[in-house]
C-alpha positions as CSV (number, residue, x, y, z in Angstrom):
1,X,0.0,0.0,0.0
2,X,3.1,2.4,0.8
3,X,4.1,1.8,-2.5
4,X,1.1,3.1,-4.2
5,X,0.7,6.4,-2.5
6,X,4.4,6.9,-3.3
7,X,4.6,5.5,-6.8
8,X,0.8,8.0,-7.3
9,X,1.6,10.5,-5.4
10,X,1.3,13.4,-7.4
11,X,-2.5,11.8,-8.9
12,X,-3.8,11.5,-5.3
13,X,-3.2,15.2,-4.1
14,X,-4.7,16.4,-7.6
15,X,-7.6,14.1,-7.2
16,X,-7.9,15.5,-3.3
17,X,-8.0,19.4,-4.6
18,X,-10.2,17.9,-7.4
19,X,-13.0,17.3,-5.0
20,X,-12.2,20.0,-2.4
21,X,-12.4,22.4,-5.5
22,X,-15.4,20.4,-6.6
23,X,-17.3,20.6,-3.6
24,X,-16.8,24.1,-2.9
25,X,-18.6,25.1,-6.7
26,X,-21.6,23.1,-5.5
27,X,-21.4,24.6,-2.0
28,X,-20.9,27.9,-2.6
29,X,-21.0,28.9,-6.0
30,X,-18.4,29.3,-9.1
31,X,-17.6,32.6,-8.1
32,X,-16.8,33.1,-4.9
33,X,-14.6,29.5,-5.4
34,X,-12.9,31.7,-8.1
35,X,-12.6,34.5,-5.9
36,X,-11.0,32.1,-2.9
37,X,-8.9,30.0,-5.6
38,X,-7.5,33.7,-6.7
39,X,-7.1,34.8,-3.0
40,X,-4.9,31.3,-2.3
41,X,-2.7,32.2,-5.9
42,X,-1.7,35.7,-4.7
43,X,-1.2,34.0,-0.9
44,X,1.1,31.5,-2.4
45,X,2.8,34.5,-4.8
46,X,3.7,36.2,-1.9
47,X,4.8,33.4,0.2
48,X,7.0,32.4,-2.4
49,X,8.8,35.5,-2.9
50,X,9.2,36.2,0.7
51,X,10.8,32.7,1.0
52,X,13.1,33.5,-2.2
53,X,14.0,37.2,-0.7
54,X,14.8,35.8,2.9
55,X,13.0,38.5,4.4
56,X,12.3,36.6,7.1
57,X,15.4,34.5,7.9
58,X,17.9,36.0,10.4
């Protein structure tokens, strides 16, 4: 079974945000999951550039 989730590892998380994403259009609507989706992009922008800056490391 350990083999599996490694060898698929990649497929299993997209599958995962798959339904998450899924869900969240039935839920709550196309839009405001686009306007989240959009608001976790820029989150993950920023992060990133903070991280490649090292404006946080001492």
């Amino acid at each position: 079974m350990r083999n599996v989730i490694e060898d698929y590892k990649l497929p299993i998380i997209g599958g995962i945000i798959g339904l998450l994403i899924g869900v969240s259009i039935v839920s709550f609507g196309f839009f405001k999951t686009l306007f989240v989706l959009i608001l976790v992009g820029i989150g993950l922008g920023i992060g990133y550039y903070i991280q490649q800056v090292r404006m946080f490391n001492r």
